[in-house]
C-alpha positions in Angstrom: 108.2 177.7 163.0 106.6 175.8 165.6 108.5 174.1 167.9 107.2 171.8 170.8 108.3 168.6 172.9 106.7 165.5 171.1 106.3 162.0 172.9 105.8 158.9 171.0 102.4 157.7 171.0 101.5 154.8 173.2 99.6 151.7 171.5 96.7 151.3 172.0 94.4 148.0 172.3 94.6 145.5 170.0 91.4 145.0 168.1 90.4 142.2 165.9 89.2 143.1 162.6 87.7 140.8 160.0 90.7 137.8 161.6 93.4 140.8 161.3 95.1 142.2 163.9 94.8 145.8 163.9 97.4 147.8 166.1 96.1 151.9 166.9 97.5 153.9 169.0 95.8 156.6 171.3 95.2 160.3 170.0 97.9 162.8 171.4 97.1 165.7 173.0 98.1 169.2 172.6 99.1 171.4 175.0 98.8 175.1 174.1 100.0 178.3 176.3 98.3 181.3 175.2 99.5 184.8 175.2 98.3 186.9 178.1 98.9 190.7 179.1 99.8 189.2 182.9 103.0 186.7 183.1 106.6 187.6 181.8 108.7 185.9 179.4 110.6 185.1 182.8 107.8 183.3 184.3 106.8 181.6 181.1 110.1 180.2 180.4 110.7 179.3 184.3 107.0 177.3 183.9 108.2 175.4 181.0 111.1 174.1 182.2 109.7 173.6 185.7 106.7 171.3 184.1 107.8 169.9 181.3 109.4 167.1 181.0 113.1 167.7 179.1 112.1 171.0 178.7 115.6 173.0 177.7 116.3 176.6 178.7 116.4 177.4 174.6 113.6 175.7 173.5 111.8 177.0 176.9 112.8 180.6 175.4 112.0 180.1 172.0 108.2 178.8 172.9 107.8 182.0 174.9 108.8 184.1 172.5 106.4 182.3 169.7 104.0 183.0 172.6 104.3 186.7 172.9 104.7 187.6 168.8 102.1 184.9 167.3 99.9 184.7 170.2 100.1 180.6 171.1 102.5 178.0 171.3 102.2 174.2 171.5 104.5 173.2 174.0 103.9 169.6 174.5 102.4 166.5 172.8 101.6 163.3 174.1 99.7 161.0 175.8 96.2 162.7 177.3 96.7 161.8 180.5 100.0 163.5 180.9 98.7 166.4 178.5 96.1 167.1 181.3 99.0 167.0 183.8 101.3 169.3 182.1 98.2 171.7 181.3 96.9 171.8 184.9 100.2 172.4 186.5 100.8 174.9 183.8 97.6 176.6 184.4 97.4 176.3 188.4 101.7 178.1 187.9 99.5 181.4 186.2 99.6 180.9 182.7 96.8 181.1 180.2 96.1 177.6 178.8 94.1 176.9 175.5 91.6 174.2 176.0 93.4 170.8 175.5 93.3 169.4 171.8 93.6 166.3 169.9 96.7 166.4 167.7 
């Protein structure tokens, strides 16, 4: 099961196409925490809530405990500038961070 705090997309631009109005929205980013022989679940969890927005002590648990057994967890989608945010303060509090991905 993969759990993860998602944040509706943001509209992007309109852009005229052929006299129609064509509404798209920015790509979301992913934000990944990897699994790492160095941080505790303690430390993950504290991270989590500590950085991401509405970040609940369960759901803050449950995404470190996907960490540990599958190896990754997405723990926040969204808008890229945020993503970059989230993933640098993430990454600057210890953690091992997955490159930032489109969703």
């Amino acid at each position: 099961m993969t759990l993860y705090a998602v944040q509706t997309p943001v509209a992007a631009p309109v852009q005229e196409k052929q006299g129609k109005t064509v509404r798209k929205t920015y790509p979301n980013f992913k934000v990944i925490v990897l699994n790492d022989d160095v941080n505790t679940f303690q430390h993950v969890a504290e991270c989590l809530i500590t950085y991401i927005p509405n970040m609940s002590a369960d759901l803050a648990w449950e995404l470190t405990h996907q960490v540990h057994f599958e190896g990754q967890a997405i723990v926040w989608v969204g808008p890229q500038e945020q993503a970059e945010l989230y993933h640098l303060q993430l990454k600057r509090a210890g953690l091992t961070m997955a490159p930032l991905e489109a969703a």
